[in-house]
ROSE-438524 format. One record per atom (N, C-alpha, C, O): x negated, y, z negated; atom name. Coordinates in nm, 2 decimals. Each point is the difference from the previous one (the first is absolute). Layout:
residues N
{u->X	v->Y	w->Z	atom->CA}
...
This chain:
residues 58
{u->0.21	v->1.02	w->0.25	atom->N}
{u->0.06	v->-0.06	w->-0.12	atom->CA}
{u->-0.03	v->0.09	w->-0.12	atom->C}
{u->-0.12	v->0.03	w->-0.03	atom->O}
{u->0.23	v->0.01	w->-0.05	atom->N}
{u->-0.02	v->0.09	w->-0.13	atom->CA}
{u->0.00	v->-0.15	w->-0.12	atom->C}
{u->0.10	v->-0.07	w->-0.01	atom->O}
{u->-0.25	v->0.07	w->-0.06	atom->N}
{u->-0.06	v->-0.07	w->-0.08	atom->CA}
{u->0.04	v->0.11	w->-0.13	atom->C}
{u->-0.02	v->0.12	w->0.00	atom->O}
{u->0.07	v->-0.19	w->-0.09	atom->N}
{u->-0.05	v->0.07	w->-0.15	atom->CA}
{u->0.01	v->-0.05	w->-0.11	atom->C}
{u->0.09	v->-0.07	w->-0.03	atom->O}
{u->-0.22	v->0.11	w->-0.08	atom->N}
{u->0.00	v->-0.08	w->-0.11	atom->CA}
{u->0.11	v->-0.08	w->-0.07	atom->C}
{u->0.10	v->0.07	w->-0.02	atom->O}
{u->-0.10	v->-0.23	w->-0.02	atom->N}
{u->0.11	v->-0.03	w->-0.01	atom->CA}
{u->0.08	v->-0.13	w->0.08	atom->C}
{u->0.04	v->-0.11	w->-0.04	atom->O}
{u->-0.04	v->0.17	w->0.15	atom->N}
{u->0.05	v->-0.09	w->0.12	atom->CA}
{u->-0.03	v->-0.17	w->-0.02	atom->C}
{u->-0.09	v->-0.06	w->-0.06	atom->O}
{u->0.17	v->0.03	w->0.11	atom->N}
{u->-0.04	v->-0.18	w->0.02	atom->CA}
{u->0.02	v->-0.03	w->0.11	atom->C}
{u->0.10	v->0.03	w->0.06	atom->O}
{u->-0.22	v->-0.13	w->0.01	atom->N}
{u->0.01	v->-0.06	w->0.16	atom->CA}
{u->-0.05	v->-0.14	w->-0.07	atom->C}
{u->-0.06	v->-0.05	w->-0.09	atom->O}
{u->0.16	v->-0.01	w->0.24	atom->N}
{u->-0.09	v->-0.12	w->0.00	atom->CA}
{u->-0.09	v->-0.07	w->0.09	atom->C}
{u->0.04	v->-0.06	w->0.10	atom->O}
{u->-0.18	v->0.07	w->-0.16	atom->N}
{u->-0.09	v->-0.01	w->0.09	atom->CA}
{u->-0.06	v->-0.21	w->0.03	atom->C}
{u->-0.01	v->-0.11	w->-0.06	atom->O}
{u->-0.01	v->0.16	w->0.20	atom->N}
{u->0.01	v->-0.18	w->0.04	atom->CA}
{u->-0.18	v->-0.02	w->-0.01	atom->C}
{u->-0.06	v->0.07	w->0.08	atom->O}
{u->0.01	v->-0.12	w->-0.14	atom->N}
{u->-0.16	v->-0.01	w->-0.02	atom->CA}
{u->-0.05	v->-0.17	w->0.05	atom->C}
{u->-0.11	v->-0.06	w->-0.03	atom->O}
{u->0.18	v->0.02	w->0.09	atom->N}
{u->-0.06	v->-0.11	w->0.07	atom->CA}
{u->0.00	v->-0.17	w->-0.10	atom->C}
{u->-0.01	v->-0.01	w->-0.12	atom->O}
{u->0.02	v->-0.06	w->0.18	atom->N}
{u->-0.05	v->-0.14	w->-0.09	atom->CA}
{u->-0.13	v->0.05	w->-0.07	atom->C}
{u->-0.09	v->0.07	w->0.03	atom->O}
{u->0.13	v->-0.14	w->-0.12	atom->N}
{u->-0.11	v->0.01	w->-0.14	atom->CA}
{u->-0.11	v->-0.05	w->-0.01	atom->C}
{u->0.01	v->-0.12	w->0.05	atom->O}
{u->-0.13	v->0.15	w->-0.09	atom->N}
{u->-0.15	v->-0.02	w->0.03	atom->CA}
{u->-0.03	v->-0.03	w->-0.16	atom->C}
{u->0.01	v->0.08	w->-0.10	atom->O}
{u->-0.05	v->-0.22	w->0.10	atom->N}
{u->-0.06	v->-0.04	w->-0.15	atom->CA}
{u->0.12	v->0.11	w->-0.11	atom->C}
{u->0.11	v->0.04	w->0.04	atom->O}
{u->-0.17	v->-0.01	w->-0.14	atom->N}
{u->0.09	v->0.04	w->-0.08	atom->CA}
{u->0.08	v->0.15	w->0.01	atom->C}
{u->0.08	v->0.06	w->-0.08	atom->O}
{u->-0.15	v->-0.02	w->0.23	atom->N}
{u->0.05	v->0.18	w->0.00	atom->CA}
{u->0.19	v->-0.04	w->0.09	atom->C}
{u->0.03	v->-0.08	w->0.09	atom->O}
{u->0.05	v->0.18	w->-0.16	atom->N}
{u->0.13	v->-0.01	w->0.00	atom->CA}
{u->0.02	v->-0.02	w->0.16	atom->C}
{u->-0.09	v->0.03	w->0.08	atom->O}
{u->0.20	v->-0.08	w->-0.06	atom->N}
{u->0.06	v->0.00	w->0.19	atom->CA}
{u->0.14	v->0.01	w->0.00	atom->C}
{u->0.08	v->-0.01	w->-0.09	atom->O}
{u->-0.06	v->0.04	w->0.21	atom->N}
{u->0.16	v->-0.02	w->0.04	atom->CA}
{u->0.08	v->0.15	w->-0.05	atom->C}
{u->-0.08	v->0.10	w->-0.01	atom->O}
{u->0.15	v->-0.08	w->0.00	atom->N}
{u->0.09	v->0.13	w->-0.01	atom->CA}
{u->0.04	v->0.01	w->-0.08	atom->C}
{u->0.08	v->-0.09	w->-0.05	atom->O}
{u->-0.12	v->0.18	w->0.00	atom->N}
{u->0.01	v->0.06	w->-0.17	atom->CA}
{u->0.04	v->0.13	w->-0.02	atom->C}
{u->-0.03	v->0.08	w->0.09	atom->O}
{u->0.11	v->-0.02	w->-0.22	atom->N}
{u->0.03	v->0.15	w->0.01	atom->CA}
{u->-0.15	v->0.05	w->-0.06	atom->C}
{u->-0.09	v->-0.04	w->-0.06	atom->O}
{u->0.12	v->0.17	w->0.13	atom->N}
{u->-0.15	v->0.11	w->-0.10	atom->CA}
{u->0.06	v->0.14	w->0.00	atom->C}
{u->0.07	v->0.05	w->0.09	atom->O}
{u->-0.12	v->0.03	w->-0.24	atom->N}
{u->0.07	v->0.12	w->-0.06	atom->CA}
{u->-0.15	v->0.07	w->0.10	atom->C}
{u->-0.11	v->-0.04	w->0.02	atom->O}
{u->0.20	v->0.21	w->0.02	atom->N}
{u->-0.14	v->0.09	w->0.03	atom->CA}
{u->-0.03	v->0.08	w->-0.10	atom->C}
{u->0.09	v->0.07	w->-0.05	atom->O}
{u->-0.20	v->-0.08	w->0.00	atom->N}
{u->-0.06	v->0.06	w->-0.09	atom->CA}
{u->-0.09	v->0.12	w->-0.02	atom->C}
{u->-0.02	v->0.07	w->-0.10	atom->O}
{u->-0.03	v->-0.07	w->0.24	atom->N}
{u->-0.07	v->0.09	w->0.05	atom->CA}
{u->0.13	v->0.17	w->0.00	atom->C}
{u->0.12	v->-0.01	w->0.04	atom->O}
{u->-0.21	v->0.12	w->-0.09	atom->N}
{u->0.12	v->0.07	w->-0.02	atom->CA}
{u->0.10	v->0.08	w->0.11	atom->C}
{u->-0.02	v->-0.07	w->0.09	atom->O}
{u->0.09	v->0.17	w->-0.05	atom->N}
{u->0.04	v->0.07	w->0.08	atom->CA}
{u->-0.05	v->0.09	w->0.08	atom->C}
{u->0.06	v->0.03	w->0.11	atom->O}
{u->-0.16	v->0.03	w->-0.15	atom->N}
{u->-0.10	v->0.08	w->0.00	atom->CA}
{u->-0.08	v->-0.08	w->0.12	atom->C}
{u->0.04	v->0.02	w->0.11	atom->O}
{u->-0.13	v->-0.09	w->-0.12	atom->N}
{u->-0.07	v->-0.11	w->0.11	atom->CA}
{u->0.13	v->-0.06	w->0.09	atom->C}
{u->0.01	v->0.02	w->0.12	atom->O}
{u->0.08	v->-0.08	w->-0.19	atom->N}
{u->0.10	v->-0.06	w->0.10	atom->CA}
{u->0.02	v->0.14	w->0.09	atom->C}
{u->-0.03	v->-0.04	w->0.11	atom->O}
{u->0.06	v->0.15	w->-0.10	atom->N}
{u->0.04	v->0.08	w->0.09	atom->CA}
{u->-0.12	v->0.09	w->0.13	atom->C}
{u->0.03	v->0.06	w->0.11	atom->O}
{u->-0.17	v->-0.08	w->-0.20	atom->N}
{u->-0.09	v->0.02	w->0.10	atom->CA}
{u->-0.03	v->-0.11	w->0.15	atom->C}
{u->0.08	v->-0.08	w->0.04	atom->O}
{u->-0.20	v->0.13	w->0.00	atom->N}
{u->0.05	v->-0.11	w->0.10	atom->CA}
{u->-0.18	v->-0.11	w->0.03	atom->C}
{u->-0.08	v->-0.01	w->0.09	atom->O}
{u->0.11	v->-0.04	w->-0.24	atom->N}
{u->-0.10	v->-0.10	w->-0.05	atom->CA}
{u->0.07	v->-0.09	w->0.10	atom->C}
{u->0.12	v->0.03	w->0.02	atom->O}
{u->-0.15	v->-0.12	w->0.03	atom->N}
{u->0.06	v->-0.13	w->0.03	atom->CA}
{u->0.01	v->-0.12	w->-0.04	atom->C}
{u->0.01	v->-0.11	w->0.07	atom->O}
{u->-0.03	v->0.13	w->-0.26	atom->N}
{u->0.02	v->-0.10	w->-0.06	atom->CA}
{u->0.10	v->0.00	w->-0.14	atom->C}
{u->0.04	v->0.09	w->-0.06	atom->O}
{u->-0.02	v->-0.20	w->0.05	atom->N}
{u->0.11	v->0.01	w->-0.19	atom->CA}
{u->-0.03	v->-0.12	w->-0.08	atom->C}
{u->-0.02	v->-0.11	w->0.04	atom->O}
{u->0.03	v->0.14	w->-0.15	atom->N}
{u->-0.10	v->-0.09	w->-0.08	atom->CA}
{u->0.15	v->-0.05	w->-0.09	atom->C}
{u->0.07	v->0.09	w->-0.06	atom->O}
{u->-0.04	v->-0.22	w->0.05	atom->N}
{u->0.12	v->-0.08	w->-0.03	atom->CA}
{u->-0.08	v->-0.08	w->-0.08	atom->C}
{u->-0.12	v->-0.02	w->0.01	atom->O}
{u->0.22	v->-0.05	w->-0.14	atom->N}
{u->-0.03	v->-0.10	w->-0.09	atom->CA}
{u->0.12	v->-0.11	w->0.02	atom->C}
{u->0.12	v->0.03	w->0.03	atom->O}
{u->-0.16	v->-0.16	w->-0.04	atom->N}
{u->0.05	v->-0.09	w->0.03	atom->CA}
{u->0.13	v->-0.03	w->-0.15	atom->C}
{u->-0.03	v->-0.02	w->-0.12	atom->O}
{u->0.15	v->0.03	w->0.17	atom->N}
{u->0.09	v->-0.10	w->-0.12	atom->CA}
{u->0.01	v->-0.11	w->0.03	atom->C}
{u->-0.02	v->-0.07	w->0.10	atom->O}
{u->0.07	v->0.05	w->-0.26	atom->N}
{u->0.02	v->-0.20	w->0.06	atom->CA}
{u->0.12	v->-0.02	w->-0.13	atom->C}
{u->0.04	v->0.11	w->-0.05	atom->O}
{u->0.01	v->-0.22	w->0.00	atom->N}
{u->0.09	v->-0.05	w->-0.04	atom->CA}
{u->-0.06	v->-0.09	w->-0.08	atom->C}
{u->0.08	v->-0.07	w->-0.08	atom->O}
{u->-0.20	v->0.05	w->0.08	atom->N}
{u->-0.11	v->-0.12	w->-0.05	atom->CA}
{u->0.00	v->0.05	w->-0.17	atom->C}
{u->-0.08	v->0.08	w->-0.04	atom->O}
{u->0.16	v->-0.12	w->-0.03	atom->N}
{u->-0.02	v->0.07	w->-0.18	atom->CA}
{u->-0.12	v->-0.12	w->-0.03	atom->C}
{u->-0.01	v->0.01	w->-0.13	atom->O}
{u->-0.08	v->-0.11	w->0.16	atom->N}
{u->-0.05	v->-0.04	w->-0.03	atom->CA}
{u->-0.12	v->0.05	w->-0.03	atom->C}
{u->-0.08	v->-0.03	w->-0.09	atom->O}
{u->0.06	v->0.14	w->0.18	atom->N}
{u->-0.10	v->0.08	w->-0.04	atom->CA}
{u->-0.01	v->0.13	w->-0.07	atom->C}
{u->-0.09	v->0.08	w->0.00	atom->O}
{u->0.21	v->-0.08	w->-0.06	atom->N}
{u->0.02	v->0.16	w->0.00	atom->CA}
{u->-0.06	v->0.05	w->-0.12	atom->C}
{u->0.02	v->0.12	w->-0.02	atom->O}
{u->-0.11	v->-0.18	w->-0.06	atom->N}
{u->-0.06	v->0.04	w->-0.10	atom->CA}
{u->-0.15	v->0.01	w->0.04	atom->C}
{u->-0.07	v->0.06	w->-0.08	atom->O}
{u->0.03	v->-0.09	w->0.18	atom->N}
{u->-0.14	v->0.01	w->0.09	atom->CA}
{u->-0.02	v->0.16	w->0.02	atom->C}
{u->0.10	v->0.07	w->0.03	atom->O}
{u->-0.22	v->-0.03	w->-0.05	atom->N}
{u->-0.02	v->0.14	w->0.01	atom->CA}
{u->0.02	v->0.04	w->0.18	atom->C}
{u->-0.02	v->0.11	w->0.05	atom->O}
């Protein structure tokens, strides 16, 4: 799979545990091109959401 900064997946993280997020959600890769193309076997993704409720939270 060609990973590169940018991309969006959607990743399935399980029913939700006390207040940490669950269920299938999109996430941007952040981690850059450079690492995405070695052969690290990880990628470091940030969660979106649609929630403007928070969107002034650091």
């Amino acid at each position: 799979m060609n990973i590169k900064q940018g991309d969006i997946f959607w990743v399935s993280l399980g029913p939700p545990k006390g207040s940490e997020p669950g269920y299938r959600h999109p996430h941007v890769v952040i981690q850059n091109n450079l690492f995405n193309q070695s052969k690290i076997n990880t990628v470091v993704l940030c969660a979106l959401t649609s929630n403007l409720a928070r969107a002034r939270s650091p």
